[in-house]
VEXDREN-2710 file (C-alpha; in Angstrom, 1 decimal):
% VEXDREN-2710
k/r/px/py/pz
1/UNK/0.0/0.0/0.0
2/UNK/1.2/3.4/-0.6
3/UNK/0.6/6.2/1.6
4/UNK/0.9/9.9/2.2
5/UNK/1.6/12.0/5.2
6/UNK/1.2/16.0/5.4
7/UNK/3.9/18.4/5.4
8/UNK/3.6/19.0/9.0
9/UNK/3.6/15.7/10.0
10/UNK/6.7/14.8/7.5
11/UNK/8.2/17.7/9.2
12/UNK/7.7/16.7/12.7
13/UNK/9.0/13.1/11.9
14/UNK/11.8/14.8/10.5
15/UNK/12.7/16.3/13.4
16/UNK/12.5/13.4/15.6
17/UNK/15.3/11.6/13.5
18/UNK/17.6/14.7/13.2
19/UNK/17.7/15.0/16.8
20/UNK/19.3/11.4/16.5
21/UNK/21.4/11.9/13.9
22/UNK/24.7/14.0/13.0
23/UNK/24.5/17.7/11.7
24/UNK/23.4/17.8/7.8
25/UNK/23.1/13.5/7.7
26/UNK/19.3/13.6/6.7
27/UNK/20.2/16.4/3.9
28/UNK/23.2/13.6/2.7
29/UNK/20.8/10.9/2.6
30/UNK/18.2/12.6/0.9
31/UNK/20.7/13.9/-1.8
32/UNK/22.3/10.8/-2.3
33/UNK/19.1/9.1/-3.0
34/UNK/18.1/12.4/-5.4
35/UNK/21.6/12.1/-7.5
36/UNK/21.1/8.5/-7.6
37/UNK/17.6/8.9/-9.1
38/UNK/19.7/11.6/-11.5
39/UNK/21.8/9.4/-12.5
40/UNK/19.4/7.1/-13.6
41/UNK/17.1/8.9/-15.7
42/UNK/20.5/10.5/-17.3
43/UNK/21.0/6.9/-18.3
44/UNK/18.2/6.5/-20.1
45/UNK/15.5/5.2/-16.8
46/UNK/11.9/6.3/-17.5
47/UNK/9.9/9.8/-16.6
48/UNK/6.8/10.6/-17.5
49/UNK/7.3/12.6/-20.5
50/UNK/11.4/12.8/-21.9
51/UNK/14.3/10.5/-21.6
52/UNK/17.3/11.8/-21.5
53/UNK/19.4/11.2/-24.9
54/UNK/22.7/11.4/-22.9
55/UNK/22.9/7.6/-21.9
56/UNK/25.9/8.6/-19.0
57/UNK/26.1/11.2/-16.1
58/UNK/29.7/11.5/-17.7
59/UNK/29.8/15.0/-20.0
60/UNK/25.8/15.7/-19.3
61/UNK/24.4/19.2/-19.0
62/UNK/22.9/19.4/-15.5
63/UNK/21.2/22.9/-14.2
64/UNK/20.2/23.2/-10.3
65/UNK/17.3/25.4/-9.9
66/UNK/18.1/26.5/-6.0
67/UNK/15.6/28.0/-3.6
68/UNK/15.9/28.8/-0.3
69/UNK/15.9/26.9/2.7
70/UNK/16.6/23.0/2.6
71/UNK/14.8/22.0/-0.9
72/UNK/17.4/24.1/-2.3
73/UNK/20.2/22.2/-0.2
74/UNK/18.9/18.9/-1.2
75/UNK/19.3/19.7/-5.1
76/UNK/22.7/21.7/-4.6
77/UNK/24.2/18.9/-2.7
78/UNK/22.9/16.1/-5.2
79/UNK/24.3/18.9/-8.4
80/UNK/27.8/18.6/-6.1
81/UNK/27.3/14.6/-6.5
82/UNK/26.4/15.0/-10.0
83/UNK/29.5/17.2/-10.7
84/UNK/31.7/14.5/-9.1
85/UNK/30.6/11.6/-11.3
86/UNK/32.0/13.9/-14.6
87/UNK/28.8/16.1/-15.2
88/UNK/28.9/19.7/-15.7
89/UNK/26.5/21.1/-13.1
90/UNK/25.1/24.4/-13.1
91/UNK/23.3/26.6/-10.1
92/UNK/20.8/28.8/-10.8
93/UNK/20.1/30.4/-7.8
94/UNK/16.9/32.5/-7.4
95/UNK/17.2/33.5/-3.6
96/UNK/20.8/34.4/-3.4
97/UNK/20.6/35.8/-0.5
98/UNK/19.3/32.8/1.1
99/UNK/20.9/30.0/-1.0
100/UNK/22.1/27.2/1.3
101/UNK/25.6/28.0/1.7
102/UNK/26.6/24.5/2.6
103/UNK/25.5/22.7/-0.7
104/UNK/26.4/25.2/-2.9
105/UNK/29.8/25.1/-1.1
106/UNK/30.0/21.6/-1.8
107/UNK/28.9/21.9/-5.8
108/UNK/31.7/24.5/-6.6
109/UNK/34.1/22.3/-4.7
110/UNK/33.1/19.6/-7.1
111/UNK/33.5/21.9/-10.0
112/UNK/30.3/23.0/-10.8
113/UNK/29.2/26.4/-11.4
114/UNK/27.5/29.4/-10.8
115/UNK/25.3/30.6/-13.8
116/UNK/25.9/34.0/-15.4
117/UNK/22.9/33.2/-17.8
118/UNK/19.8/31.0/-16.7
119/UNK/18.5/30.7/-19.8
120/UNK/21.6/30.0/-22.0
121/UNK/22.4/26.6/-19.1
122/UNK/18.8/25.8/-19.5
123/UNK/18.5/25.7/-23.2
124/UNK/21.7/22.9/-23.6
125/UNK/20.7/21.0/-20.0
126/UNK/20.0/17.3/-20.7
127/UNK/18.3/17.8/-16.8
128/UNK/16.9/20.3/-14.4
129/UNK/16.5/19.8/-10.9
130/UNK/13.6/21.7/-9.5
131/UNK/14.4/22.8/-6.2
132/UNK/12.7/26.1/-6.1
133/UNK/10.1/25.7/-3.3
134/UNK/9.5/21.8/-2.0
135/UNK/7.0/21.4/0.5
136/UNK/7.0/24.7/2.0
137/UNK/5.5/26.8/-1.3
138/UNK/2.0/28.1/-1.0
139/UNK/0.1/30.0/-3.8
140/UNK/2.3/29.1/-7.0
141/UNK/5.2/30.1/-8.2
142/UNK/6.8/33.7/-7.4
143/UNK/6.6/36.0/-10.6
144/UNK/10.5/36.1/-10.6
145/UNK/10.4/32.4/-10.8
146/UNK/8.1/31.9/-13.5
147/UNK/10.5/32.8/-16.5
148/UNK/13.0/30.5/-15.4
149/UNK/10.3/27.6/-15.0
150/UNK/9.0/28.6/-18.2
151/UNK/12.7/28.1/-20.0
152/UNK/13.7/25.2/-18.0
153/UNK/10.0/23.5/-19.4
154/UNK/10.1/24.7/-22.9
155/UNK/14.2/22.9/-23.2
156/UNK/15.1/20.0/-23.9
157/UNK/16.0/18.8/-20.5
158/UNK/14.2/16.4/-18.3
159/UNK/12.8/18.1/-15.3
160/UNK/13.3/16.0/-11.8
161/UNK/11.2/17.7/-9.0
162/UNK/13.1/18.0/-5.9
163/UNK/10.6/16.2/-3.5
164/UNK/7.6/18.3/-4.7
165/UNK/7.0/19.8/-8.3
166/UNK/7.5/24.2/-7.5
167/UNK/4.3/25.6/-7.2
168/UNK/2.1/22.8/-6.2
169/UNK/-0.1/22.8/-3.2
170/UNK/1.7/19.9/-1.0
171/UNK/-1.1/18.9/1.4
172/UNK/-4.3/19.1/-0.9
173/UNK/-3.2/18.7/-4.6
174/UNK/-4.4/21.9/-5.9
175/UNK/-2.3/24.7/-8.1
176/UNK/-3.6/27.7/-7.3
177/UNK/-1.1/29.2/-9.6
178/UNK/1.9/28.9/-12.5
179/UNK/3.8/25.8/-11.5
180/UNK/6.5/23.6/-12.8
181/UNK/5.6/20.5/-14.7
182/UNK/8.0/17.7/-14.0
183/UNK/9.0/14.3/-15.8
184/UNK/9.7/12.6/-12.6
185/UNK/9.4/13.4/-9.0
186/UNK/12.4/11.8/-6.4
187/UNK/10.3/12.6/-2.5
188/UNK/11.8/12.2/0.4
189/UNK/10.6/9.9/3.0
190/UNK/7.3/9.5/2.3
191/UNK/4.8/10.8/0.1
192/UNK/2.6/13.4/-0.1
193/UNK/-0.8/14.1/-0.8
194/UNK/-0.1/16.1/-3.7
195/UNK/1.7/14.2/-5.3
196/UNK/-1.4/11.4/-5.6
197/UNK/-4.0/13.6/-6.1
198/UNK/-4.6/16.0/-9.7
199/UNK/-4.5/18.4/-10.2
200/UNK/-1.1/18.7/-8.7
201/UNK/-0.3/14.8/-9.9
202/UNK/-0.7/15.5/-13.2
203/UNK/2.7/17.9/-12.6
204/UNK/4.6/15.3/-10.9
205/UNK/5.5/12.9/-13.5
206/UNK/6.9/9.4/-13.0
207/UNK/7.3/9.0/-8.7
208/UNK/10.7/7.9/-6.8
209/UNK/10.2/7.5/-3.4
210/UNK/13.6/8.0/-1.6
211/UNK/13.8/6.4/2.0
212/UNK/15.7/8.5/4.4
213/UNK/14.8/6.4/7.3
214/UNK/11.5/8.4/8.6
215/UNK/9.3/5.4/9.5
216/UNK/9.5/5.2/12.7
217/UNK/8.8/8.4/13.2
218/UNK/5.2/8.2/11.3
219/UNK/1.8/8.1/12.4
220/UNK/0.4/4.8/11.9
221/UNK/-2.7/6.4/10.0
222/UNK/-1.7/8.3/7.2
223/UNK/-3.9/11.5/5.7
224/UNK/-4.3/8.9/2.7
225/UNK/-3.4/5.6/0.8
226/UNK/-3.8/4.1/-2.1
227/UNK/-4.5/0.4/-2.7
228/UNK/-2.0/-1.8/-4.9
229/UNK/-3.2/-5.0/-6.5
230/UNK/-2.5/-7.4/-3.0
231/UNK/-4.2/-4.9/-1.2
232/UNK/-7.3/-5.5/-3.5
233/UNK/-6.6/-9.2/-4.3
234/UNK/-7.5/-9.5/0.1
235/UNK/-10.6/-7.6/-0.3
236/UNK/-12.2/-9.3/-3.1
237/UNK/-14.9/-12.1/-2.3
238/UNK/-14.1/-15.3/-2.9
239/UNK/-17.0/-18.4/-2.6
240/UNK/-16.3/-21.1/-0.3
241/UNK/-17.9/-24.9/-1.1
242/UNK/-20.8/-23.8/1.7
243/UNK/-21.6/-20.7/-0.5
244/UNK/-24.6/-20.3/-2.5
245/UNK/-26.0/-17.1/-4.5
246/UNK/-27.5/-15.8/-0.7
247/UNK/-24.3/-16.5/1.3
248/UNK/-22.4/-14.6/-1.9
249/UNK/-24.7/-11.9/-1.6
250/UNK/-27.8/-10.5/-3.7
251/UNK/-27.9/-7.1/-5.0
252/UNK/-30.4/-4.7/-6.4
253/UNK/-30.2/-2.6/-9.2
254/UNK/-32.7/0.2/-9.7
255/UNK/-31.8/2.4/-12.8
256/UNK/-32.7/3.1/-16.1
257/UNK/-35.7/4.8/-17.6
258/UNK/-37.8/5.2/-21.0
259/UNK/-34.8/7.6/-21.7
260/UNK/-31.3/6.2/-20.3
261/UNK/-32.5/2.7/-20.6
262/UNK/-29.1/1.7/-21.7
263/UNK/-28.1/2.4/-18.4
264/UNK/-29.7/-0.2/-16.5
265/UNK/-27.9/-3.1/-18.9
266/UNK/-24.7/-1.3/-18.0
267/UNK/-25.4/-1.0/-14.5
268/UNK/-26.6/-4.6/-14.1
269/UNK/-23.2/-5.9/-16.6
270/UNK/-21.3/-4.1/-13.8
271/UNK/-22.9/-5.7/-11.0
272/UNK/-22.9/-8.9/-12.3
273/UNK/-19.2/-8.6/-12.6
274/UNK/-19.0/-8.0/-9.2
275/UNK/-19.1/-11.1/-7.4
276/UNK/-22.7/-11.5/-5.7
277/UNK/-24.5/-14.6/-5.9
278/UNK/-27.0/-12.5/-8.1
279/UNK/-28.7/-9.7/-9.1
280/UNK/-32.6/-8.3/-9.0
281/UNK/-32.9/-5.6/-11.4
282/UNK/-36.2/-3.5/-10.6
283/UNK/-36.9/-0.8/-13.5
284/UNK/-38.9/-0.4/-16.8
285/UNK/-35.8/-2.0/-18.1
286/UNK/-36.6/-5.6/-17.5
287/UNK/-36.7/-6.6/-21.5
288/UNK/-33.5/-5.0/-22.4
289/UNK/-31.9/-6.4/-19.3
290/UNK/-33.4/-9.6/-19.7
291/UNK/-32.3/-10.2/-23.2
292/UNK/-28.8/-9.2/-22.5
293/UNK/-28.1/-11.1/-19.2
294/UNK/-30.8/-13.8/-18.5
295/UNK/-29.7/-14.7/-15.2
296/UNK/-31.1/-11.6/-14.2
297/UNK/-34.0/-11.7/-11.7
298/UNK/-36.3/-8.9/-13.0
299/UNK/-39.1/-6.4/-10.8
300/UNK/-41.5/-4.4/-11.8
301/UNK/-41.3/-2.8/-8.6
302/UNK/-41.3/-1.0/-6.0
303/UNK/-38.1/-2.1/-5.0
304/UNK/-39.2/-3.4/-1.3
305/UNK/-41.3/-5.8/-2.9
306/UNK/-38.9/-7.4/-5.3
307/UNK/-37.7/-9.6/-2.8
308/UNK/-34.3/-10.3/-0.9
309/UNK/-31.2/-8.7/-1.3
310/UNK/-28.1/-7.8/0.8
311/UNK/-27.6/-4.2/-0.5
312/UNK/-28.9/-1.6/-3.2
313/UNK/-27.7/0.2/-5.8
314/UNK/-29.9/3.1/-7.1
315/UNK/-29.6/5.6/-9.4
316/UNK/-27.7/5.2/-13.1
317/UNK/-30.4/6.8/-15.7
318/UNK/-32.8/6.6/-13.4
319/UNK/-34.5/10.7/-14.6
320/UNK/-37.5/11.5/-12.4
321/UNK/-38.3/7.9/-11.8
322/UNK/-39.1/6.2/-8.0
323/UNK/-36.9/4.6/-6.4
324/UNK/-34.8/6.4/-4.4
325/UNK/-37.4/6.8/-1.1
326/UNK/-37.9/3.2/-1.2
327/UNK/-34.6/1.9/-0.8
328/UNK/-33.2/4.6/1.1
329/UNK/-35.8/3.4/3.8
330/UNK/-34.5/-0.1/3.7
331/UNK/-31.8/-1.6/6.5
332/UNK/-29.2/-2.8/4.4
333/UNK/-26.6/-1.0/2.5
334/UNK/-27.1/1.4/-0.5
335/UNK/-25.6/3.1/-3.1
336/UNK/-26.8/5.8/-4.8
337/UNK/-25.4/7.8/-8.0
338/UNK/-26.2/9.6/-11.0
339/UNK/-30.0/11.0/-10.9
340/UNK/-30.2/9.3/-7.3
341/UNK/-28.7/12.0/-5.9
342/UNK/-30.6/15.0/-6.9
343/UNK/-32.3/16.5/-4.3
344/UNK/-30.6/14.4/-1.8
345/UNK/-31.2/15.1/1.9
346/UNK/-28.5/15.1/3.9
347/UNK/-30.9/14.3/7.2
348/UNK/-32.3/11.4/5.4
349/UNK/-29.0/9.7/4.9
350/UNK/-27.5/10.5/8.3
351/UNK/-30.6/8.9/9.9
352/UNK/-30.4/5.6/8.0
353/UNK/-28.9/2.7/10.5
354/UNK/-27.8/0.6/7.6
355/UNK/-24.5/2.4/5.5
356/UNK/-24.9/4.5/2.6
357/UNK/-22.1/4.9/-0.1
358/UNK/-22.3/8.2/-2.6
359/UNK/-20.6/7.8/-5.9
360/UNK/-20.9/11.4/-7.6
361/UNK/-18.2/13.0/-10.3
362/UNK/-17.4/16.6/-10.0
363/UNK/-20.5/18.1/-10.9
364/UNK/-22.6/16.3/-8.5
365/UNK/-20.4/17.0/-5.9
366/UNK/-20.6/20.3/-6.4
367/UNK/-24.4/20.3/-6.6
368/UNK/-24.7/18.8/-3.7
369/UNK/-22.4/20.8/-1.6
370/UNK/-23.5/24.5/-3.4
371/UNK/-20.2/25.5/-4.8
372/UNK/-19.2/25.6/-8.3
373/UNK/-17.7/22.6/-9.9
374/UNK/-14.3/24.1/-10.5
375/UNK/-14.3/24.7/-6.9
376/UNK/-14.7/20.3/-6.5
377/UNK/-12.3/19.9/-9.3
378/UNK/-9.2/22.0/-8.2
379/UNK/-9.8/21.0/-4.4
380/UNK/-10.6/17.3/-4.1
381/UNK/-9.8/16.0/-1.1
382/UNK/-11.5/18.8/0.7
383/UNK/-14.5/18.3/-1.5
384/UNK/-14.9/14.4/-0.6
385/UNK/-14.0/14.9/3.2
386/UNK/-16.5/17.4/3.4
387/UNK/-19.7/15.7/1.5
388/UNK/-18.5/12.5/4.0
389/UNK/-19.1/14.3/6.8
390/UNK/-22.3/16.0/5.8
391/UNK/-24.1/13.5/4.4
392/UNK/-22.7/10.8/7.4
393/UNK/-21.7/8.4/4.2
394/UNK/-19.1/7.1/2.3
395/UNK/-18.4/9.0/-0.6
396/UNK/-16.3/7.6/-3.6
397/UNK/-16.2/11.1/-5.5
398/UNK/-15.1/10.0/-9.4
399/UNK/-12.5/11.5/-11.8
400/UNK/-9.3/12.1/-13.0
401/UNK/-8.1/10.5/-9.4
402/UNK/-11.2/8.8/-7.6
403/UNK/-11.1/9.3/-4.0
404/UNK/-12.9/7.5/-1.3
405/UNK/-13.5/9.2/1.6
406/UNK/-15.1/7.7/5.2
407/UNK/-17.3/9.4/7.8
408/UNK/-15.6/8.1/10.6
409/UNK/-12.8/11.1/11.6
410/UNK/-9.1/9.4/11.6
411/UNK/-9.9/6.8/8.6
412/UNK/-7.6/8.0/5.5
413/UNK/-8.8/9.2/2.3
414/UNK/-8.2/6.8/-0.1
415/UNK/-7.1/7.4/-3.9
416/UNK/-7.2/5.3/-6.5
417/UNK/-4.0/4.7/-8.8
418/UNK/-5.9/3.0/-11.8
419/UNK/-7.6/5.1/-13.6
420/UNK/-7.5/6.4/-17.4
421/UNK/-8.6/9.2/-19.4
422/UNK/-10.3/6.4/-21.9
423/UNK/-12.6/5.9/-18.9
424/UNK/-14.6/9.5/-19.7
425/UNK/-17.0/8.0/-21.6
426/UNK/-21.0/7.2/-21.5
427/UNK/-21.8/4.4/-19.1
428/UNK/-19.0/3.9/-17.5
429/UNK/-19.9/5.4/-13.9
430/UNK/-23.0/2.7/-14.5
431/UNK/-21.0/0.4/-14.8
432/UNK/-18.8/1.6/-11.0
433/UNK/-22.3/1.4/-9.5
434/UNK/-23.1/-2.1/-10.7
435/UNK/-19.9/-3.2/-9.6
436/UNK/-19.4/-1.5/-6.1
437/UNK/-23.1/-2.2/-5.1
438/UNK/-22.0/-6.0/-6.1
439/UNK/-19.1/-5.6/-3.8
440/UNK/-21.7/-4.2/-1.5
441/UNK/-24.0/-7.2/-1.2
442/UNK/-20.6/-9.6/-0.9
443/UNK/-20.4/-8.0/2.5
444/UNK/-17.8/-5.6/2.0
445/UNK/-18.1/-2.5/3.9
446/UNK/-18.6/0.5/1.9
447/UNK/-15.1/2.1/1.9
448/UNK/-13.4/-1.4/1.1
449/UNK/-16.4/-1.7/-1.7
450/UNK/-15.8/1.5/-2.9
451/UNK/-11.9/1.0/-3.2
452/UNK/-12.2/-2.1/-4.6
453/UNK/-14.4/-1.1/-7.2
454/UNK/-12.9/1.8/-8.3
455/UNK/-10.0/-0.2/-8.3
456/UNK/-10.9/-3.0/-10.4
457/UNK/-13.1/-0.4/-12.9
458/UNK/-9.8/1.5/-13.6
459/UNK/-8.0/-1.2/-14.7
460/UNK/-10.8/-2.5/-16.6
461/UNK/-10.5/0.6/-18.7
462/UNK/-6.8/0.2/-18.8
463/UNK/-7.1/-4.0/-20.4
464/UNK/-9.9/-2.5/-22.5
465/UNK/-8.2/0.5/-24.1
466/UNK/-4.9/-0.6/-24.6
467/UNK/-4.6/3.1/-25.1
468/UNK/-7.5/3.5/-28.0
469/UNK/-11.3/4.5/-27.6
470/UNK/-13.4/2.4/-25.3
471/UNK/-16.9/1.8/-24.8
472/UNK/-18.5/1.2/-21.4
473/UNK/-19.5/-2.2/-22.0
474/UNK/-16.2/-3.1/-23.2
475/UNK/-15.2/-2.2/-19.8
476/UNK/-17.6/-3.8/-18.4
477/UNK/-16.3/-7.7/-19.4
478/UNK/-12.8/-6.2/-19.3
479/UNK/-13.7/-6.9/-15.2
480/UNK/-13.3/-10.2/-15.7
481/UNK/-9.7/-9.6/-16.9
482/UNK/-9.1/-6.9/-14.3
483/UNK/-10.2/-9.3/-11.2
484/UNK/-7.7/-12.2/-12.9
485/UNK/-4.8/-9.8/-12.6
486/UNK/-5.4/-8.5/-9.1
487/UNK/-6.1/-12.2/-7.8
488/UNK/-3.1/-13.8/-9.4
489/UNK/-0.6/-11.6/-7.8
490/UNK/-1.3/-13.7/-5.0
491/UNK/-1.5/-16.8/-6.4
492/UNK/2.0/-16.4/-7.8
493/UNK/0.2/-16.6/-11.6
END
């Protein structure tokens, strides 16, 4: 599992450990692991974005973008490592006045050297090592910053962030202003939540995590983690020879309409995908759903009297239809999404006794919490801990990095590391509801249902796409594929 801690609790762990440790050794360890990295990509190791044509760290064209404070250090002393192993290594430094003295000490005793033009070293560098701001920069970069960002981008160079891409909000993901797209990101210690979370992970390129011995000194509950495939391959429901299609869990689907009724086939080929035992589809859908999957047990409705099931999922296409009321009233767990959640009241949900699990994208969200939907999309994680704690449900908030966020105070956010543009298409949040409500009536609490589902639904898309155009119900029976993979992890297939 990979997790993320905040600046101020990476900072306080920090400080624990260099109370143990000599003067400078934490600096040392992080820059050895940064010119390590360096070294690396120089010889030819994959970013996001450019590779490095140079194929040694002999003879390359290395530029130090310096800050203040220790970010700054950190890239001067892995330039001064750099310089050492034959590369010529140049500082640009944009505090002077504050530029750590020690490390850029150390890179003109290794021979590197102090710019006289920025923009001439930056045009010929085959890398640049972001060390303007770190973990400490709020609001964007500074406007005398932004040229040099700007040439450093638009050269040839690959861009390594020096534990944080400049200009990125460290803690909550967002870019509240100009910042500076990197290939690849080397962190220190552990990572953050910006670098996990877009907007601000779409600037950090391929991730190195660097371990500079800070466990220990780390909570054991991150701010927020994200689920790798043996994480998921433990969650997922597996029958036993006692199980039958009750013991494996029954769920209902209620969704569709006279005009989405394509949505309850893909909500049901989502469900069924899912694990349960089976599925009762209530809806004016029943025909379409019938003829596509037959083992479907159909309902006119309403959906308390079409029998027994183990949790709901309401909502995909559903327009102006019923629905909602009903199984919002019932006492086992629901789901609700798309046109369910319109006129959603937060009392309602809080007061159920059985769990409820809110799947919205951006524009729900923000529907549902008043604000606009550019205020949900640049601020995430806020968004989905606050709709969590309003509505007293867990909330799996979709898009360009799902997150999954618990009522319960102290339980970390998590994000999902599977997902794909090619996943922006019609249907495919039917096809999350299907499959999550599935996970639901398996038994699977709603944050592990939600993970899970998102999980398995991202790289569904991912099998499907192979990088082309994708339908939803192509994603759909890509589950199948998607489950296989996570599963034989574990089994050593």
């Amino acid at each position: 599992m990979r997790t993320a801690y905040s600046v101020e609790t990476v900072r306080s762990a920090e400080r624990e450990l260099m109370a143990r440790l000599p003067e400078g050794a934490l600096m040392q360890r992080a820059a050895a692991g940064l010119a390590a990295a360096c070294a690396d990509l120089l010889g030819g190791g994959s970013a996001a974005g450019r590779v490095s044509a140079v194929g040694r760290v002999y003879g390359s064209e290395v530029v130090v973008l310096a800050g203040s404070g220790a970010n700054g250090g950190d890239a001067l002393y892995a330039g001064a490592r750099l310089a050492a192993r034959g590369a010529r290594v140049w500082a640009v430094p944009l505090a002077a006045d504050r530029t750590h003295e020690g490390g850029l000490a150390a890179l003109l005793g290794a021979g590197g050297r102090v710019a006289d033009d920025p923009f001439e070293v930056l045009a010929a560098a085959d890398l640049v090592l972001d060390g303007i701001t770190g973990i400490g920069g709020r609001g964007g970069l500074r406007p005398d910053a932004v040229p040099v960002a700007r040439a450093a981008r638009g050269g040839r160079g690959v861009i390594v962030a020096v534990d944080l891409p400049s200009g990125v909000e460290a803690d909550s993901g967002e870019v509240t202003g100009e910042a500076l797209r990197a290939d690849a990101t080397v962190t220190f210690g552990a990572y953050k939540p910006g670098l996990l979370i877009d907007p601000a992970r779409e600037y950090a390129g391929a991730l190195r995590l660097v371990d500079i011995g800070l466990g220990p000194y780390l909570p054991s509950v991150p701010e927020l983690e994200a689920l790798q495939h043996e994480d998921v391959a433990r969650l997922l429901p597996a029958p036993t020879g006692e199980s039958d299609k009750y013991r494996r869990g029954v769920v209902g689907i209620v969704a569709g309409s006279a005009r989405y009724p394509g949505a309850a086939v893909l909500a049901v080929a989502g469900a069924l995908r899912g694990g349960a035992g089976a599925v009762r589809y209530v809806g004016p859908g029943g025909d379409a759903v019938v003829a596509r999957y037959p083992e479907t047990l159909v309902h006119e409705g309403p959906p308390s009297k079409a029998g027994r099931v183990q949790a709901w999922a309401v909502g995909p296409g559903l327009g102006d239809g019923p629905g909602v009321a009903d199984v919002l009233a019932s006492d086992v767990p629901v789901l609700v999404d798309a046109d369910g959640l319109r006129l959603l009241d937060p009392a309602t949900v809080r007061a159920r006794t059985a769990p409820t699990l809110l799947t919205p994208h951006a524009g729900e969200a923000a529907a549902l919490l008043g604000v606009d939907r550019a205020e949900v999309e640049s601020g995430r994680l806020a968004a989905v801990r606050e709709l969590a704690a309003r509505y007293g449900a867990t909330v799996l908030l979709k898009g360009s990095t799902t997150l999954v966020a618990s009522p319960d105070q102290g339980v970390p956010v998590r994000v999902n590391p599977t997902g794909t543009p090619w996943l922006a298409t019609a249907g495919s949040g039917d096809v999350l509801s299907g499959l999550a409500g599935s996970l639901l009536a398996s038994g699977l609490a709603p944050r592990d249902a939600a993970s899970a589902a998102a999980y398995l639904h991202g790289l569904a898309g991912r099998l499907a796409s192979h990088g082309a155009p994708v339908t939803a119900h192509e994603v759909a029976e890509a589950v199948r594929g998607a489950w296989r993979d996570v599963v034989g992890v574990t089994a050593g297939a």
